[in-house]
C-alpha positions as CSV (number, residue, x, y, z in Angstrom):
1,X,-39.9,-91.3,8.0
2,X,-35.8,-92.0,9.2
3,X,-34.8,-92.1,5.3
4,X,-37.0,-89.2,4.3
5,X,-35.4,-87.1,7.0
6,X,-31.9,-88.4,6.2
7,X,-32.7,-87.7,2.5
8,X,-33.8,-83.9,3.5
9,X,-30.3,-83.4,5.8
10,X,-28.3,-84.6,2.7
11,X,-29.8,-82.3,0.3
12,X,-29.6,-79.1,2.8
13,X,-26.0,-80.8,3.4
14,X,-25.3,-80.7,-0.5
15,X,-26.8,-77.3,-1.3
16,X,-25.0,-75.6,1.4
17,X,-21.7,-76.5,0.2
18,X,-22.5,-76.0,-3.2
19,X,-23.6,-72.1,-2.1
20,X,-20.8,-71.7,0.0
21,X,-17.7,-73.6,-2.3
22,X,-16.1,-70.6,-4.4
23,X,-13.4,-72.7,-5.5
24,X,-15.0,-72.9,-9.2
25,X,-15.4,-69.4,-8.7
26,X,-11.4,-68.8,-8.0
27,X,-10.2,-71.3,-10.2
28,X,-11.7,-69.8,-13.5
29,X,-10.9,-66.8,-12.4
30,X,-7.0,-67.2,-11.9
31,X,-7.5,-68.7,-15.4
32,X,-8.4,-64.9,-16.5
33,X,-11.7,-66.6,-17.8
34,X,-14.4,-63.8,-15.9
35,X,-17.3,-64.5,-18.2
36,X,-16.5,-68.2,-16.7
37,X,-16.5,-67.0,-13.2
38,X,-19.5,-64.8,-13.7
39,X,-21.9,-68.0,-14.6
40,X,-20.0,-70.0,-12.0
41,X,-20.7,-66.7,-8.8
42,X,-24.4,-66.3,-10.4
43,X,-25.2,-69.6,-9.5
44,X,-24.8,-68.2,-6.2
45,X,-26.8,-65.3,-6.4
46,X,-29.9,-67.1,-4.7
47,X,-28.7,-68.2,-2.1
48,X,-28.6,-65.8,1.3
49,X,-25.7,-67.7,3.1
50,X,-23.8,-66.5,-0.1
51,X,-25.0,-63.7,-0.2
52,X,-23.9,-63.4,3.4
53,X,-20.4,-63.7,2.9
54,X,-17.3,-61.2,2.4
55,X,-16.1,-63.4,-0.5
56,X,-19.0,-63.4,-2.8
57,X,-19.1,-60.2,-3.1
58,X,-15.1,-59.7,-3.3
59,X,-15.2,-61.9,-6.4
60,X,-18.6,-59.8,-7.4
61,X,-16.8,-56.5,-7.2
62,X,-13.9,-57.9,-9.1
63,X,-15.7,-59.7,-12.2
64,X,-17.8,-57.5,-13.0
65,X,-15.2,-54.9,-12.2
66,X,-13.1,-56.6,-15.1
67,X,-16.1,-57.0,-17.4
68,X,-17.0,-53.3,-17.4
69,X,-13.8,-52.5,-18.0
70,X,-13.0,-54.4,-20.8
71,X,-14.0,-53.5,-24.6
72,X,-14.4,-57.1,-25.1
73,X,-17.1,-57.9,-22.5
74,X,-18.6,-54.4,-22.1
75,X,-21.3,-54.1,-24.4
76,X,-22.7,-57.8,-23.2
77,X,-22.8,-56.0,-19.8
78,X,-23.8,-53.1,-20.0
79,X,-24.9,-52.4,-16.2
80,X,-21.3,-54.2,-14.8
81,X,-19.8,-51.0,-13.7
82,X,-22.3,-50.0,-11.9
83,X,-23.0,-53.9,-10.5
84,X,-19.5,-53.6,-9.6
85,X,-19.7,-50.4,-7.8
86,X,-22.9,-51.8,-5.6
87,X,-21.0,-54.8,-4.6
88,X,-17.7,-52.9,-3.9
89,X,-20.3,-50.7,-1.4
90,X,-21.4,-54.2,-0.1
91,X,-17.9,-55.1,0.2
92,X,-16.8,-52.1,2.6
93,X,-19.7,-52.7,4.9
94,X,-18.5,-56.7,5.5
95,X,-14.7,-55.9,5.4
96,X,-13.9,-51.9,6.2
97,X,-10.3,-52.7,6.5
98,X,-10.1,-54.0,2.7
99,X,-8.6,-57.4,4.7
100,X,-9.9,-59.9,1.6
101,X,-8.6,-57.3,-1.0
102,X,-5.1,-56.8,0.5
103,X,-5.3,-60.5,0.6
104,X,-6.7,-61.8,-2.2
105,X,-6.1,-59.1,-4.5
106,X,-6.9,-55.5,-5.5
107,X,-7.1,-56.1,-9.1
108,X,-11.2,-55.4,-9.2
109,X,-10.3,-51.4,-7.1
110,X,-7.7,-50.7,-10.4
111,X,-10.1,-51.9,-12.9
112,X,-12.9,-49.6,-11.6
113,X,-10.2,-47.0,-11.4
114,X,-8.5,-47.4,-15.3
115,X,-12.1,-47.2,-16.0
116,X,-13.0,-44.1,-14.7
117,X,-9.7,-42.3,-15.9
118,X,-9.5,-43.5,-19.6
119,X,-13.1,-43.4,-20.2
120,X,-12.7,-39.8,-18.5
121,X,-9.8,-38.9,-20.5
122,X,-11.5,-39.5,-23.6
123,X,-15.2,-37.6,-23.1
124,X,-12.8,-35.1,-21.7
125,X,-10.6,-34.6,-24.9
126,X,-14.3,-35.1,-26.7
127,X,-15.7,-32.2,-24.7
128,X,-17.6,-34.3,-23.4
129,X,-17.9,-32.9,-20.0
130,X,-21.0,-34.6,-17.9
131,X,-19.9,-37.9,-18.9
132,X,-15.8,-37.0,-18.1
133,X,-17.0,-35.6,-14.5
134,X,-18.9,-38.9,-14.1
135,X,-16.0,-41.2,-15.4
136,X,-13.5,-39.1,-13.5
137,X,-15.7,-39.6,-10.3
138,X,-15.0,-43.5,-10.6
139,X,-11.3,-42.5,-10.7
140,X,-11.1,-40.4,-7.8
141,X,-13.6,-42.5,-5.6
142,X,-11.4,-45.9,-6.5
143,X,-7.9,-44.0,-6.4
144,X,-9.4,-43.0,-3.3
145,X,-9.6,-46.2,-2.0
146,X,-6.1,-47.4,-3.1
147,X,-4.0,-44.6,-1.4
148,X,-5.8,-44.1,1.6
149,X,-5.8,-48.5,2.3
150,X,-1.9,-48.2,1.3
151,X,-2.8,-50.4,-1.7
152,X,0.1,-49.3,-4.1
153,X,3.5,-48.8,-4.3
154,X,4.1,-45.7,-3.5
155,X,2.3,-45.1,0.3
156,X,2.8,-42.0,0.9
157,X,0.7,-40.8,-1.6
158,X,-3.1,-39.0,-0.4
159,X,-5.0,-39.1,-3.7
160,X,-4.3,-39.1,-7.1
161,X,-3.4,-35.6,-8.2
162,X,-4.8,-35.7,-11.9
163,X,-7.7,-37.7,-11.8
164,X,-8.8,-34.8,-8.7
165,X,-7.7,-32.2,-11.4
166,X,-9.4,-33.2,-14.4
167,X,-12.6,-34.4,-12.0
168,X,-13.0,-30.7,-11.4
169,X,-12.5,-28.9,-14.5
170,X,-15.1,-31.6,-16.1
171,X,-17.5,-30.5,-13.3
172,X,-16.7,-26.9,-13.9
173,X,-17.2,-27.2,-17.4
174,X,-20.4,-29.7,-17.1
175,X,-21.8,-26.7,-14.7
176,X,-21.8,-28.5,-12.0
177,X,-20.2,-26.5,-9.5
178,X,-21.1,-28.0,-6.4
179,X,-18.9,-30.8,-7.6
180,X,-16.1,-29.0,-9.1
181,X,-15.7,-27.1,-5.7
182,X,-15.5,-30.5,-4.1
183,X,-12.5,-31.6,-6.4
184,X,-11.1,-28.3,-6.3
185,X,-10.7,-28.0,-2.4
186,X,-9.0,-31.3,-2.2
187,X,-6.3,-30.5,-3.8
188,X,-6.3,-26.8,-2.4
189,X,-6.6,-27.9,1.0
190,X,-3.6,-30.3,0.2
191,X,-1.8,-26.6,-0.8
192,X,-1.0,-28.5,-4.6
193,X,0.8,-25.5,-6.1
194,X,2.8,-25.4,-9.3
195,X,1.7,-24.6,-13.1
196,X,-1.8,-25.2,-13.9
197,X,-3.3,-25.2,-10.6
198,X,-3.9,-21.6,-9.3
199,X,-6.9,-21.6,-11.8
200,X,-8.3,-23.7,-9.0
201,X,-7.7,-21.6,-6.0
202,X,-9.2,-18.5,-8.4
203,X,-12.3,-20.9,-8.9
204,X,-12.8,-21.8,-5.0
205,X,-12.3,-17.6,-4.4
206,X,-14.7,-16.6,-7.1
207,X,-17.5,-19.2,-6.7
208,X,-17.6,-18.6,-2.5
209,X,-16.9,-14.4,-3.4
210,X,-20.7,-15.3,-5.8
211,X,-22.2,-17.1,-2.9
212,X,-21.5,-14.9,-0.4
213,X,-20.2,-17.4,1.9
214,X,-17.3,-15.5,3.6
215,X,-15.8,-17.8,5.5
216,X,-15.3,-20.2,2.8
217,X,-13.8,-17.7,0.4
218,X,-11.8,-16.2,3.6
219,X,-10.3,-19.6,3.7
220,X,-9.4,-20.4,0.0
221,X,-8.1,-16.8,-0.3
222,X,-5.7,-17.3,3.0
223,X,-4.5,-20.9,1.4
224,X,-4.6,-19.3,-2.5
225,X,-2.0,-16.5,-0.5
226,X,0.4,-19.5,1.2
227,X,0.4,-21.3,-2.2
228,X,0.9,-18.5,-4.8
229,X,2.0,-15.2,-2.7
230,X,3.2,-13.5,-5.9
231,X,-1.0,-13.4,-7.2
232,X,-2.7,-10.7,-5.9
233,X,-5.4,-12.2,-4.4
234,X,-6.1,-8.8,-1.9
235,X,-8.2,-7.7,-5.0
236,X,-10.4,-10.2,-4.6
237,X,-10.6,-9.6,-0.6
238,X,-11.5,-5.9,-1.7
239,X,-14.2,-7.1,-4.4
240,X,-15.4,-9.3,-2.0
241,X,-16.2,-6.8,1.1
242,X,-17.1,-3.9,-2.2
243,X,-20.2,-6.8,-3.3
244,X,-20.9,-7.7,-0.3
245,X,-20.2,-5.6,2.5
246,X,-22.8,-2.2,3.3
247,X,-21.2,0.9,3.0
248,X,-21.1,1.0,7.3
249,X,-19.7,-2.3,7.2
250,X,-17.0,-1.2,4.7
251,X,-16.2,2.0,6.7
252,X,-15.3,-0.6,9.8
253,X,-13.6,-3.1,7.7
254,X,-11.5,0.0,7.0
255,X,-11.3,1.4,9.7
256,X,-9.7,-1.9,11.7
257,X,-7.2,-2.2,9.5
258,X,-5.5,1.2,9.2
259,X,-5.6,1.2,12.9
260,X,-3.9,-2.2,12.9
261,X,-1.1,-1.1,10.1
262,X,-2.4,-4.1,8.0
263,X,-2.8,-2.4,4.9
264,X,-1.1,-2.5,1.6
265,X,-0.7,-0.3,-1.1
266,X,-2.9,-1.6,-3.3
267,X,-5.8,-1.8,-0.5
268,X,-5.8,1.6,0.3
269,X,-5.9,2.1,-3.3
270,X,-9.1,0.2,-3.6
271,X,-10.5,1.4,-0.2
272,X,-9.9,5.1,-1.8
273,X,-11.9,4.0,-4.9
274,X,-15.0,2.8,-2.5
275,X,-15.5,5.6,-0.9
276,X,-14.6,8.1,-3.3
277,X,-17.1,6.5,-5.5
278,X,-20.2,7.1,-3.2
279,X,-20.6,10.6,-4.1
280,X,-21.1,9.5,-7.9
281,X,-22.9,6.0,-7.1
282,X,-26.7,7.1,-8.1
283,X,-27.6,3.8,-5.1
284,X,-25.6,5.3,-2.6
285,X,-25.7,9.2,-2.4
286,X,-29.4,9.7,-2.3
287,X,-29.2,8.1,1.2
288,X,-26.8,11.0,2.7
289,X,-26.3,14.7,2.6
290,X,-23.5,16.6,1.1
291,X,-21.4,16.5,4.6
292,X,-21.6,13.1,4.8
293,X,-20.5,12.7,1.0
294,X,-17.7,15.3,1.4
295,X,-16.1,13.1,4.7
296,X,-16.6,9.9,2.5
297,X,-14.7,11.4,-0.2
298,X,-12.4,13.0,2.0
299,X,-12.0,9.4,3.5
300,X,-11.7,8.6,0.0
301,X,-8.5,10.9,-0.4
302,X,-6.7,10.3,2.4
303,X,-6.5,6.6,1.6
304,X,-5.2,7.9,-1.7
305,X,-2.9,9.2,0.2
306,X,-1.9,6.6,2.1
307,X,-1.2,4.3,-0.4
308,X,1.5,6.7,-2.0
309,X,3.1,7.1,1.0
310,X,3.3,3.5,0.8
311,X,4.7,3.9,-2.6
312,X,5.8,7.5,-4.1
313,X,6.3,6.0,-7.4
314,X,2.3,5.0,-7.6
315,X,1.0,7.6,-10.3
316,X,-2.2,6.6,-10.2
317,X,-3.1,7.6,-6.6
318,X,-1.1,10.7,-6.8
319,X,-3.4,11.1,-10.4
320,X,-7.1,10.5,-8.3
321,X,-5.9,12.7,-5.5
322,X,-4.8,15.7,-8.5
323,X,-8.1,15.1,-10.3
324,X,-10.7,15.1,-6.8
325,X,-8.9,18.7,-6.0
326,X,-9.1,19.5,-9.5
327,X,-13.0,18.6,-9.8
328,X,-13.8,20.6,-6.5
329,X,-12.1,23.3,-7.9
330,X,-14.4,23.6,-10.7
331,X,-17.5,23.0,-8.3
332,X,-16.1,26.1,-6.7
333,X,-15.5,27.6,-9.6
334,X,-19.0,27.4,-10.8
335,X,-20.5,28.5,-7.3
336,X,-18.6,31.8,-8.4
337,X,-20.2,31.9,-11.7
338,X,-23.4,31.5,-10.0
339,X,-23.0,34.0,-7.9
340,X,-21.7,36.6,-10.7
341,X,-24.9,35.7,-12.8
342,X,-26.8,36.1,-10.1
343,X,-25.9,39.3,-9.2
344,X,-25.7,40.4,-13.0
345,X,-29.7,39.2,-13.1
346,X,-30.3,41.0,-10.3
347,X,-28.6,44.7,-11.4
348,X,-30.3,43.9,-14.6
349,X,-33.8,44.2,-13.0
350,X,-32.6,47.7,-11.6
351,X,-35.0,50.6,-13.1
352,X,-33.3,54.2,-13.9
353,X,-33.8,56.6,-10.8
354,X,-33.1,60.2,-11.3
355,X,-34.4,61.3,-7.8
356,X,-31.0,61.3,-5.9
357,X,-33.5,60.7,-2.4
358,X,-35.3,57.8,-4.5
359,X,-31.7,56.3,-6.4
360,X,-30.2,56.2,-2.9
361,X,-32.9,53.7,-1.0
362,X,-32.6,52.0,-4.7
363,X,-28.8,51.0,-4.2
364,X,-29.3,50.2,-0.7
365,X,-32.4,48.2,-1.4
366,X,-30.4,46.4,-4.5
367,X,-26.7,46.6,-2.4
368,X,-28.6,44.3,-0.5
369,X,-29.6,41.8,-2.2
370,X,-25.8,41.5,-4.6
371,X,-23.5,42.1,-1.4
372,X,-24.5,38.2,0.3
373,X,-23.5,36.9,-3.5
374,X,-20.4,39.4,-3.6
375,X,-19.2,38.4,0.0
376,X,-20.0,34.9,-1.0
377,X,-17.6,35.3,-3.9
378,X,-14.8,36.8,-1.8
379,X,-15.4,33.8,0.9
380,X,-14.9,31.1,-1.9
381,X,-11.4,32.8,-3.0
382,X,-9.2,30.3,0.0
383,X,-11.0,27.8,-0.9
384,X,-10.7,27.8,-4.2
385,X,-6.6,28.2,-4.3
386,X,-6.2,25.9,-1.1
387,X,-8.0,23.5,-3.9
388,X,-5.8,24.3,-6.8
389,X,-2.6,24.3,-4.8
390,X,-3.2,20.6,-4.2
391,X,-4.4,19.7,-7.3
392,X,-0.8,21.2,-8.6
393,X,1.2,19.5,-5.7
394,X,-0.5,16.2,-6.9
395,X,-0.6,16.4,-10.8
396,X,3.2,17.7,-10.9
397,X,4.2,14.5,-8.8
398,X,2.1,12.5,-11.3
399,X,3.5,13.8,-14.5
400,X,7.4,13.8,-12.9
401,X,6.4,9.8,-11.8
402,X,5.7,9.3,-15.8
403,X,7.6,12.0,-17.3
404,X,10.8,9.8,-15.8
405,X,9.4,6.4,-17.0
406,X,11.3,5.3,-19.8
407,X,8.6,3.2,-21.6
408,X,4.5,3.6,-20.8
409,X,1.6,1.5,-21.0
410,X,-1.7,2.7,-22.4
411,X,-2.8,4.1,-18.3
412,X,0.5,5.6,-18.2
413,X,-0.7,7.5,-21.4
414,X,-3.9,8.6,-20.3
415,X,-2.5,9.3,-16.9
416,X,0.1,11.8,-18.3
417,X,-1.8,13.6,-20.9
418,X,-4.5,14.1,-18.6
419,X,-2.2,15.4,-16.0
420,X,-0.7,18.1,-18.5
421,X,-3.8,19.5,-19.8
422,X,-5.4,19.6,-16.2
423,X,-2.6,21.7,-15.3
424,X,-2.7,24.0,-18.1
425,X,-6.1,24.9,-17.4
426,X,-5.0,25.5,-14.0
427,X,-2.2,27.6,-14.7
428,X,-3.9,29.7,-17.1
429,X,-7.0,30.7,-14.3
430,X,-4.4,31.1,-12.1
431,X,-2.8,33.6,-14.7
432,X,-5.7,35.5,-16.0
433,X,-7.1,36.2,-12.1
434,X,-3.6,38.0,-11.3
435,X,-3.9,39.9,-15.2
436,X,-3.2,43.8,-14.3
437,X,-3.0,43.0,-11.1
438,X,0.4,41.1,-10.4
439,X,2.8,40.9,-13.3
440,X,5.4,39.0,-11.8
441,X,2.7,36.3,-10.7
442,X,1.1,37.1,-14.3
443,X,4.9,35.5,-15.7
444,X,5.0,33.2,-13.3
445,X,2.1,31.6,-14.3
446,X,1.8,32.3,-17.8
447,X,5.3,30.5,-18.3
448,X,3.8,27.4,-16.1
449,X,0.5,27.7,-18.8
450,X,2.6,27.0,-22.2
451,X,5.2,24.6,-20.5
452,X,2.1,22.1,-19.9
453,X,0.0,23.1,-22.7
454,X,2.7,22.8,-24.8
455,X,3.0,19.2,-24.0
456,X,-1.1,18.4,-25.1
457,X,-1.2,15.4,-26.7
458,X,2.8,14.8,-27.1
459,X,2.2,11.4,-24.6
């Protein structure tokens, strides 16, 4: 019984140090011989005190870190990265401070990492974009690891900035946006600026502006404006609260800001195009009457306004302002029409009366019915000029804010052609009402009529 039990403590004795001894392991491995330490750690695999121990899984990590890597030994193992990847998880949990690998060695962390990036680099350049985002994962998880544990050279690095980069545009190419976002805020949250990288910021904007999730896009918008001020990245504020916002919740937005002086030019531009719009969106003007689509265009206007005042020189809000008066004018215009058909119907219907009793309870009876249209007519005549005089005042400023420009775009084109033929029209109604009535004014006007049309199409 004493020499069977002796014999049993011996071979417990043996088989724990055999477990336990990475020597072998260490030795072949300094030798650069890692299918050697593979057979030589496998032998280890059974056994839980191994298991158990920070330095099995350090070598783990770091062969089959190598073996992956390499074009050699990667096709015999064709699972090693991600055997690696388990056993650098396993590694963390034993040693969170990375104490073995600062010690031993962080050769297995830069493998897993030059795998990720030149695998990456090439499905990338192959268009390859699922398999780029998933090698360009490695790299940012294992570059990760390197510059946050002060494992290179230079410490004062926080992450690499390419392998982040080229991480998100494989993951916004792939369509995988949950992941691009992720890339993409690191390095925005970092404020990384320079050429190449405010596609980023626009991505974040867009992709929160989709989602509706305000105060993430709020937040990439107010980093987007520290890291590239010269972008206007107010239109995407505007777009944002025009998608998203109700028309009552626009109004406030609005209305919070002009109080508070916070508005530019170009968002009282946009603001003026909101509201404006409501009385010609089909979704919106069904749900209010014509007073309450008169303020909003009003609204509309006076935002207009406000933005040239913040810049004279803007000729397209003096252009929207001239064209709103000169629209209104024709709706004015054709309430007068109306009115002079109606009454033409009306005398139309009127029989012959001889009887000088009978004819004069016919003109009274008919008198009444035309003079409501007449009186009507006469009621719409301050209106009407109050309407043309500031469609004038606003197209003149628009075609003297081109008419000086020394070169013009294609809107600069369209702007200024518009604005001369509006105000012919203009001028000549404003001619032919005065006709044997006012010559001087007839002049007046008539020499205003062939200045502009004179200039039809010369833009």
């Amino acid at each position: 019984m004493k020499k069977l039990l002796l014999l049993s403590m011996i071979a417990v004795a043996t088989l724990g140090s055999k477990a336990q001894d990475f020597k072998k392991v260490n030795t072949v491995l300094v030798l650069n011989k890692m299918e050697d330490a593979k057979v030589e750690l496998d032998k280890m695999s059974a056994d839980p005190k191994a298991l158990a121990k920070t330095e099995y899984w350090y070598y783990r990590s770091r062969i089959y870190a190598n073996l992956g890597k390499e074009a050699k030994t990667a096709p015999k193992y064709p699972t090693a990265i991600q055997d690696a990847d388990a056993a650098f998880q396993k590694l963390v949990t034993l040693d969170p401070a990375w104490a073995m690998v600062k010690d031993k060695g962080n050769d297995g962390i830069f493998d897993m990492y030059s795998y990720g990036y030149n695998n990456g680099i090439r499905a990338f350049n192959e268009k390859k974009w699922d398999s780029a985002s998933s090698y360009f994962g490695y790299a940012v998880t294992y570059s990760d690891i390197l510059f946050q544990n002060k494992m290179t050279k230079d410490q004062n690095m926080a992450f690499d900035t390419t392998s982040l980069l080229y991480a998100g545009y494989s993951s916004q190419n792939a369509q995988k946006g949950p992941d691009a976002c992720k890339y993409y805020a690191r390095l925005a949250e970092a404020k990384v600026g320079g050429e190449g990288f405010v596609d980023i910021y626009k991505y974040l904007v867009i992709t929160y502006m989709n989602e509706k999730k305000e105060d993430l896009f709020r937040k990439y918008v107010a980093l987007a404006k520290q890291v590239y001020p010269k972008e206007n990245w107010d239109d995407f504020e505007i777009e944002y609260i025009d998608r998203n916002f109700s028309l009552a919740e626009k109004e406030s937005f609005y209305d919070k800001a002009d109080a508070a002086g916070s508005f530019n030019e170009m968002q009282y531009l946009q603001f003026g195009e909101i509201f404006v719009n409501v009385k010609h969106d089909n979704k919106e003007k069904d749900k209010y009457d014509s007073t309450k689509l008169d303020a909003y265009e009003k609204k509309g206007v006076e935002a207009y306004k406000k933005a040239f005042a913040k810049n004279p020189s803007n000729a397209i809000a003096s252009f929207n302002i001239g064209v709103i008066y000169y629209n209104n004018f024709g709706l004015l215009d054709d309430k007068v029409a109306a009115n002079i058909k109606a009454v033409q119907t009306i005398n139309a219907t009127k029989p012959a009366e001889k009887d000088p009793v009978k004819k004069k309870a016919l003109d009274a009876k008919f008198k009444a019915q035309t003079d409501p249209l007449l009186k009507a007519n006469q009621d719409l005549e301050k209106p009407i000029n109050e309407t043309l005089d500031q469609a004038i005042d606003w197209l003149e400023k628009t075609y003297k804010i081109e008419n000086d420009k020394a070169t013009r775009n294609s809107t600069d084109k369209s702007i200024i052609n518009k604005s001369v033929d509006f105000l012919a029209n203009i001028y000549q109604y404003k001619r032919d009402r005065v006709r044997g009535k006012d010559a001087k004014a007839f002049d007046a006007f008539d020499a205003k009529f062939k200045e502009f049309d004179n200039l039809h199409g010369k833009f």
